[in-house]
C-alpha positions as CSV (number, residue, x, y, z in Angstrom):
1,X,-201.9,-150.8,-63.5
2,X,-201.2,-152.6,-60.2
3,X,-200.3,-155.4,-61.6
4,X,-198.0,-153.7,-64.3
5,X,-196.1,-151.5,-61.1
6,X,-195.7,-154.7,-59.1
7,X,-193.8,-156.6,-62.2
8,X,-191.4,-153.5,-62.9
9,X,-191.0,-153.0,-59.3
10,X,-189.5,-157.1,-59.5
11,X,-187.6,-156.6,-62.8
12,X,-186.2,-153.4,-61.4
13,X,-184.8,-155.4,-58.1
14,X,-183.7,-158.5,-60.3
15,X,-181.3,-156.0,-62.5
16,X,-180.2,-154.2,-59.5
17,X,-179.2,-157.7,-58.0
18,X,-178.0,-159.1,-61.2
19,X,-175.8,-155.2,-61.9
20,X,-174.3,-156.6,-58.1
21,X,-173.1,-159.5,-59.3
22,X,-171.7,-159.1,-62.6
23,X,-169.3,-156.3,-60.6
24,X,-165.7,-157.5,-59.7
25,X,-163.7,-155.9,-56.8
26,X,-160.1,-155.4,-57.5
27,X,-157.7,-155.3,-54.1
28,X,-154.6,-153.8,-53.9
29,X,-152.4,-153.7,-50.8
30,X,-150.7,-150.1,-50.2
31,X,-148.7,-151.0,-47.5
32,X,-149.2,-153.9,-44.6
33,X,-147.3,-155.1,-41.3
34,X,-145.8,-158.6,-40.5
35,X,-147.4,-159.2,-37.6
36,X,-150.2,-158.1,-35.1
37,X,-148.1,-156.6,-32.5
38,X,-147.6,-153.6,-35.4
39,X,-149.9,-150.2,-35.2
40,X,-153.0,-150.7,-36.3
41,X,-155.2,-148.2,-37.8
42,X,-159.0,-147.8,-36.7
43,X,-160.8,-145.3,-38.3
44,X,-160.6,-143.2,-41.3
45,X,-162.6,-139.7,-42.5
46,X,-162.8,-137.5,-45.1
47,X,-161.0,-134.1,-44.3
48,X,-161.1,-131.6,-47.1
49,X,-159.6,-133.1,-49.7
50,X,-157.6,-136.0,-47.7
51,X,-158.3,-138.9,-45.3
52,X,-157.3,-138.7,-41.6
53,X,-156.5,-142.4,-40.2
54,X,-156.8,-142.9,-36.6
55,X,-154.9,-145.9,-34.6
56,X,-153.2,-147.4,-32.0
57,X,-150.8,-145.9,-29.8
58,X,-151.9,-142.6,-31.0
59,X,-151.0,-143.0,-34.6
60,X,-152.9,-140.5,-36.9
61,X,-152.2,-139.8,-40.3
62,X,-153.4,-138.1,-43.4
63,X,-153.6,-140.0,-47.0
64,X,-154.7,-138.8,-50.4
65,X,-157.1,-140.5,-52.2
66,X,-153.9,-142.5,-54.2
67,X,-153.0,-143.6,-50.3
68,X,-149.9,-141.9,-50.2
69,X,-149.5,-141.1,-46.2
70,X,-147.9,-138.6,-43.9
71,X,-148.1,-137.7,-40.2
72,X,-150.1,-135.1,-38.9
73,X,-148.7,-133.2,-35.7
74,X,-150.8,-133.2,-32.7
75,X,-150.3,-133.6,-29.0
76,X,-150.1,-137.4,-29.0
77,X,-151.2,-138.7,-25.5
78,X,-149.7,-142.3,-26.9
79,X,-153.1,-144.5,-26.6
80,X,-155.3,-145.2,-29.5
81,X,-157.5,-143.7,-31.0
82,X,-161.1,-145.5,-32.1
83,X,-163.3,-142.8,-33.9
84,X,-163.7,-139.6,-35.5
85,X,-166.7,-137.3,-35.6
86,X,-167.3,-134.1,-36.7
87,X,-169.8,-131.1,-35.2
88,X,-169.1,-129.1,-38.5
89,X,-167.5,-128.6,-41.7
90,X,-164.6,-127.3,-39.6
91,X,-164.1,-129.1,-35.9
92,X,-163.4,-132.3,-35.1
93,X,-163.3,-134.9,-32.2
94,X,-162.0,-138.1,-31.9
95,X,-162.0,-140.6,-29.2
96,X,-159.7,-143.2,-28.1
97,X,-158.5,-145.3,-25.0
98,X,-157.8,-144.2,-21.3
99,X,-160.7,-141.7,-21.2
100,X,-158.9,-139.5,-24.1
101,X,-160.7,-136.8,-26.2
102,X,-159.6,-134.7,-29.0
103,X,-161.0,-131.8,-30.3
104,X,-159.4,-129.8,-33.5
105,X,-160.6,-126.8,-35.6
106,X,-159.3,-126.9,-39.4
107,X,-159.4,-122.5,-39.1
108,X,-157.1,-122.3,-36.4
109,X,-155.1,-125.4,-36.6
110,X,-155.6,-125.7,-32.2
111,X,-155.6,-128.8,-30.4
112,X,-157.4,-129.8,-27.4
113,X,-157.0,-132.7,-25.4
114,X,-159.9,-133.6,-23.0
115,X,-159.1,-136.2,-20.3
116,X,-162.6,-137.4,-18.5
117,X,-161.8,-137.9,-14.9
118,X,-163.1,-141.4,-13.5
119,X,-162.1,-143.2,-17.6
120,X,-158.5,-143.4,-16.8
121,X,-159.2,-147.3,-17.2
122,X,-161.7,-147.5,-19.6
123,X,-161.8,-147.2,-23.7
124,X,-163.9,-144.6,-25.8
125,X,-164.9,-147.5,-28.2
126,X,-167.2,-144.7,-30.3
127,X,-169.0,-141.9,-30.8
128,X,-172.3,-140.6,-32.0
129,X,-172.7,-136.2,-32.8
130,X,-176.5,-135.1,-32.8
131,X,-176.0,-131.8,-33.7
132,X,-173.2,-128.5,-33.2
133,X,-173.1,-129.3,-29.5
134,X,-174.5,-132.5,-28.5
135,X,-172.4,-136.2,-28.6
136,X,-172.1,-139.2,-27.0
137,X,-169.4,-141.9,-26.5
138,X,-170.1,-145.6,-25.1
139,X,-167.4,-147.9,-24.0
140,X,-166.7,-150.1,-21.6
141,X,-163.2,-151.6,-19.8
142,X,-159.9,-150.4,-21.5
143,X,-158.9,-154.5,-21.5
144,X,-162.2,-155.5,-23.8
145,X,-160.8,-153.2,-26.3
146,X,-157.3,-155.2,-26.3
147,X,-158.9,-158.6,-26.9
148,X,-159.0,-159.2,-23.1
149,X,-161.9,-161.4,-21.0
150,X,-162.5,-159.5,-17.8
151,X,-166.2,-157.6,-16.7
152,X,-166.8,-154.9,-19.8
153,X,-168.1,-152.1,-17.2
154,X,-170.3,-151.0,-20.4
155,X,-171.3,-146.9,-20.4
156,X,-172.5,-144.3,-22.3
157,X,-171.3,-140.4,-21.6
158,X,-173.1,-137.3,-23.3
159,X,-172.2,-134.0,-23.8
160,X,-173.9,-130.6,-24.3
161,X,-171.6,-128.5,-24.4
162,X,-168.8,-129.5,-27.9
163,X,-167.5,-132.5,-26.1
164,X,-165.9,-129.9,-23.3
165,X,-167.6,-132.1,-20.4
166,X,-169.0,-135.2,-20.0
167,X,-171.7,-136.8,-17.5
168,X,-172.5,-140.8,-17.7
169,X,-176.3,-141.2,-19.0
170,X,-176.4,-145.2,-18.7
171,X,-173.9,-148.0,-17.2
172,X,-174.7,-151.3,-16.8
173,X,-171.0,-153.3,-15.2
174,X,-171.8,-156.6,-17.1
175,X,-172.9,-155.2,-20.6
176,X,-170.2,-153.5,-23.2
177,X,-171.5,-151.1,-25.6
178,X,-169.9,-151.5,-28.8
179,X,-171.3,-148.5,-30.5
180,X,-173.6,-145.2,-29.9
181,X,-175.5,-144.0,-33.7
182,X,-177.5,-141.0,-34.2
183,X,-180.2,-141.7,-36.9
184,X,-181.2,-138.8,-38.9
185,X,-184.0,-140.0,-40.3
186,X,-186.0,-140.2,-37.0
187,X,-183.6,-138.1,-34.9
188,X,-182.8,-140.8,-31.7
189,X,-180.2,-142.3,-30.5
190,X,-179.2,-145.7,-30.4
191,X,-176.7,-148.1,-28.7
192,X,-176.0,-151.7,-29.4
193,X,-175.3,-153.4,-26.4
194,X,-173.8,-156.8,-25.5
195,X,-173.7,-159.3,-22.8
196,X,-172.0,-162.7,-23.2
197,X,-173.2,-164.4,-26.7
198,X,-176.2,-161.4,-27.2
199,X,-176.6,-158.3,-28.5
200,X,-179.4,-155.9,-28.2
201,X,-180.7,-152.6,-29.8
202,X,-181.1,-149.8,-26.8
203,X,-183.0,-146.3,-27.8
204,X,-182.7,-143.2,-25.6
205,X,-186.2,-142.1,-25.1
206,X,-187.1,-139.3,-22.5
207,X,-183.6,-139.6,-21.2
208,X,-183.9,-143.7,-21.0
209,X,-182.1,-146.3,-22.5
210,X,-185.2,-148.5,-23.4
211,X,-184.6,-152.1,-25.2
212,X,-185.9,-152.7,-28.4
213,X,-185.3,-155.8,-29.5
214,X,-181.9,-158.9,-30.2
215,X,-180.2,-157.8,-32.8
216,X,-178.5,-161.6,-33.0
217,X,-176.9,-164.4,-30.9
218,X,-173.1,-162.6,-31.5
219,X,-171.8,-159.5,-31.2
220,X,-172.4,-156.9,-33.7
221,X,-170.0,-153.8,-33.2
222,X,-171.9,-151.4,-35.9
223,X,-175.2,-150.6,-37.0
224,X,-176.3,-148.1,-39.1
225,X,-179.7,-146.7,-40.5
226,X,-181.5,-146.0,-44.4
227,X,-184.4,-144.8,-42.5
228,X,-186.5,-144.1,-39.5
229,X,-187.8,-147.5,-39.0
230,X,-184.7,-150.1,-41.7
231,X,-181.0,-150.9,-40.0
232,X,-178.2,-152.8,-41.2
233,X,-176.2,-154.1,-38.2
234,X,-172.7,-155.8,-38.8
235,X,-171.3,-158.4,-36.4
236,X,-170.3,-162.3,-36.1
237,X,-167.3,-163.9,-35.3
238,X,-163.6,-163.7,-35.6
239,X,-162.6,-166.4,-38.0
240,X,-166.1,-167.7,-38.2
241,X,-169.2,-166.6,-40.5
242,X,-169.8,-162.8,-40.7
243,X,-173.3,-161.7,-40.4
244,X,-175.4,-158.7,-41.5
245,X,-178.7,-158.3,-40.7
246,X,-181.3,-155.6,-42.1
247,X,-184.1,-155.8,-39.1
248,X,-184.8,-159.3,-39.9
249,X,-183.4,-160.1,-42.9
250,X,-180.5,-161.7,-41.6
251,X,-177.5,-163.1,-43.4
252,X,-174.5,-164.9,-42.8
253,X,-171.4,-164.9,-45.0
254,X,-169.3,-167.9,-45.4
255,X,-165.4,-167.2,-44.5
256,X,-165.9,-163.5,-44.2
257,X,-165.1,-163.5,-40.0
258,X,-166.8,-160.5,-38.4
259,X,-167.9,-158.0,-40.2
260,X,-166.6,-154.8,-38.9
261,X,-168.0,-151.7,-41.2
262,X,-170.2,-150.8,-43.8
263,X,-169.4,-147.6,-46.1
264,X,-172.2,-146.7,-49.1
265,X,-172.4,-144.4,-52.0
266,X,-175.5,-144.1,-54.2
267,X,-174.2,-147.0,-56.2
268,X,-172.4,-149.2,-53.9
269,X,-172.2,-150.6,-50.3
270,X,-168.9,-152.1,-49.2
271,X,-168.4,-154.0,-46.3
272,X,-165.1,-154.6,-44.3
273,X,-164.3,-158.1,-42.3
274,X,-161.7,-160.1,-40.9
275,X,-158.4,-161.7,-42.8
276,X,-158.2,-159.7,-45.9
277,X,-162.0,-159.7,-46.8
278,X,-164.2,-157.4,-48.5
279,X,-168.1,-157.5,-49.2
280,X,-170.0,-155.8,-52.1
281,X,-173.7,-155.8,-51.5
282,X,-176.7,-154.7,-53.4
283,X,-178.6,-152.9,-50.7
284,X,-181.1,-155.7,-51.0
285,X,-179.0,-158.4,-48.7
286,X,-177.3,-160.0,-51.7
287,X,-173.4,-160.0,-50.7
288,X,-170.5,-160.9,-52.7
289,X,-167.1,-161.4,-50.8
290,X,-163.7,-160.2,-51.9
291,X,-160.3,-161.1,-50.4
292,X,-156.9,-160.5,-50.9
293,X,-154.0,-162.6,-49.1
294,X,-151.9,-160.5,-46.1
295,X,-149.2,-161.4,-44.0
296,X,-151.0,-162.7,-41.2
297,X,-155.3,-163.6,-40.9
298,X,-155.3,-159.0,-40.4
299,X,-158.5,-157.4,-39.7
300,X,-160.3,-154.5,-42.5
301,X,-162.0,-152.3,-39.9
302,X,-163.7,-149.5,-42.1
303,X,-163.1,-148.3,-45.7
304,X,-164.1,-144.6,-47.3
305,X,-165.1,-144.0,-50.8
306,X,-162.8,-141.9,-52.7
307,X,-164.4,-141.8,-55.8
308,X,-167.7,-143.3,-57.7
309,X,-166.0,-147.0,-58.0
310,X,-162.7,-146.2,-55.3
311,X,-162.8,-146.6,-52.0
312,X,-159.4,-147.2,-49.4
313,X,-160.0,-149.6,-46.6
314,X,-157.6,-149.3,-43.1
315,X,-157.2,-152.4,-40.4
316,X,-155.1,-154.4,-38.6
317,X,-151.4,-154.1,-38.4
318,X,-151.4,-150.7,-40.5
319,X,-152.8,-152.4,-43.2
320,X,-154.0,-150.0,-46.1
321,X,-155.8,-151.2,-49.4
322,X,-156.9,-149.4,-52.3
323,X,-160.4,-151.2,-53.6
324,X,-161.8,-150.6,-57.0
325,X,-165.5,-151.5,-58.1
326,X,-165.5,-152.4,-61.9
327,X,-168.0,-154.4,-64.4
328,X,-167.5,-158.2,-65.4
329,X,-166.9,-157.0,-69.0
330,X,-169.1,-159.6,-71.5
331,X,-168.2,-163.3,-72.1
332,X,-167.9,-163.7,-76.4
333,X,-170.6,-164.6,-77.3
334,X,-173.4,-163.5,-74.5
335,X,-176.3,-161.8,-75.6
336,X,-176.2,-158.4,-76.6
C-alpha cells in the first residue's frame, strides 16, 4: 500500500508538471510609456470589484478587470507610492516615499495622510498587516529606491495602533530591507534583508530581529510563504538571470532579469520580472517564461488575478498588460 501511495503520489506530480507546460500565456499590452522617465506604477490590489494601482509621483488609479483606468481623488502628497495593505474588508493603507502614509475607509470615503517625523528622507519600500491594528513597514534611504548607490540606512517601524503612530523596532545604517511579510501559517514576521551582494532572512522573535539563514548571493525584494516552515523568495538581477528559490530549491531563469512578484490562485502561480517577462510555474519549481516586446527593456512589478485564467500585471513606465492562461490545444494526431 506504501508502495502503491508513493507511485500515484509521482504520477500525480508528473501531470501537474506536465498540465504546466502544455499551458500557453497570452500577453496583451493595455497601454505602455516611451521611456523610463514616465510614471510608473508599483502596486496593485483588489478593491471591491476593481483594482487600485499605486505609483510614482503619487499616481493612483482604479482599473476594472478589462483594464480600463480612471483616477481616484485623494490628497496627493506628489511622491510615490510602493504598497498597499489592508486591516479589513473596509480600510486601507498604503505607503510610499518621504516617510508618507495613507489610510482610507471605503464607508466614509475619508482620507488620511500620516507623515512620520524623522522619514522625510527615507522610502516606505513595504508593508506587512498582522492583524486590525498591528503593521509594519521597512525601508531604507529615499535614493536606493531611485536606483541610486549611497548607504541604504535599512529600518523597520511598527505600529499598534491602525498605522496612526510609528516607533523604529530594528535599523541597521549599512543593510536595506527590501520587504517586511507576515506569515499566517505560523503567525511571525519576517524581513528580508540585504547588504552588498547578500541577502538574508530576519524573524522577529520576542521583539528581536534574529537571522535565520542566506536567502542567496543577490538581492531578493519579495518573499512569501505556503506554510509555517516552505518560502518562495524572488530576486536576481536586472538584465541578468532571475532567481526563485523555495528554501533550497533554488532556481535560476535564463533572460527573465529580476524577478519582482509572485501572484497565485489555486491553479496557477505567475511571476513578474524585468523587460516584458512573465513566469508560469507549477508550484513545484518548474517555470516557464513569457514575454512580450515594450518600448524600452520596462520592468513587470506585480500582477493580480482577475479571474480563474486572467490576471493584469502593472510596471515600469505605466505599463499595464492583460495576461491570459490557456491550454496548448492537441497536435493532430497525438494520443487521445
Amino acid at each position: 500500500m506504501k508502495f502503491t501511495a508513493q507511485i500515484t503520489s509521482i504520477i500525480l506530480l508528473l501531470l501537474t508538471s506536465l498540465a504546466v507546460c502544455a499551458q500557453e500565456v497570452s500577453i496583451q499590452v493595455l497601454q505602455q510609456g516611451t521611456s523610463f522617465s514616465d510614471s510608473s506604477f508599483y502596486d496593485i490590489i483588489p478593491v471591491a470589484n476593481q483594482f487600485w494601482i499605486g505609483g510614482k509621483y503619487g499616481t493612483l488609479k482604479a482599473s476594472d478587470a478589462y483594464g480600463q483606468l480612471s483616477d481616484i481623488s485623494y490628497p496627493n502628497q506628489h511622491v510615490d507610492i510602493y504598497k498597499f495593505d489592508r486591516f479589513d474588508d473596509q480600510n486601507l493603507i498604503a505607503c510610499g516615499d518621504k516617510g508618507v502614509i495613507y489610510k482610507h475607509n471605503l464607508v466614509s470615503k475619508t482620507w488620511e495622510v500620516i507623515r512620520v517625523k524623522g522619514y522625510e528622507k527615507a522610502c516606505f519600500y513595504n508593508m506587512a498587516v498582522v492583524n486590525d491594528s498591528t503593521a509594519f513597514i521597512c525601508g531604507g534611504n529615499s535614493a536606493i529606491a531611485h536606483s541610486q548607490k549611497t548607504v541604504p540606512l535599512g529600518f523597520i517601524l511598527k505600529s499598534i495602533d491602525r498605522g496612526r503612530t510609528w516607533k523604529k523596532v530594528y535599523s541597521n545604517p549599512f543593510q536595506m530591507v527590501w520587504c517586511v511579510k507576515y506569515n499566517p501559517h505560523n503567525q511571525q514576521v519576517y524581513a528580508l534583508m540585504y547588504t552588498p551582494n547578500k541577502t538574508f532572512l530576519y524573524a522577529l522573535s520576542n521583539d528581536q530581529w534574529k537571522r535565520q539563514e542566506k536567502i542567496g548571493n543577490s538581492i531578493f525584494h519579495e518573499i512569501q510563504f505556503d506554510s509555517p516552515s516552505q518560502y518562495v523568495a524572488m530576486g536576481g538581477w536586472i538584465g541578468k538571470k532571475g532567481r526563485v528559490h523555495r528554501n533550497r530549491q533554488r532556481s535560476e531563469i535564463p533572460l527573465s532579469g529580476l524577478v519582482w512578484g509572485r501572484v497565485t490562485n489555486h491553479k496557477y502561480e505567475l511571476y513578474t520580472a524585468c523587460n516584458g517577462q512573465i513566469l508560469l510555474g507549477d508550484n513545484t519549481g518548474k517555470y516557464k517564461r513569457f514575454g512580450v516586446q515594450l518600448n524600452d527593456q520596462f520592468s513587470i512589478y506585480e500582477a493580480v488575478f482577475t479571474s480563474e485564467n486572467t490576471a493584469l500585471a502593472i510596471g515600469s513606465a505605466q505599463t499595464l498588460l492583460k495576461i491570459t492562461i490557456q491550454p496548448t490545444p492537441p497536435t493532430v494526431g497525438s494520443a487521445q
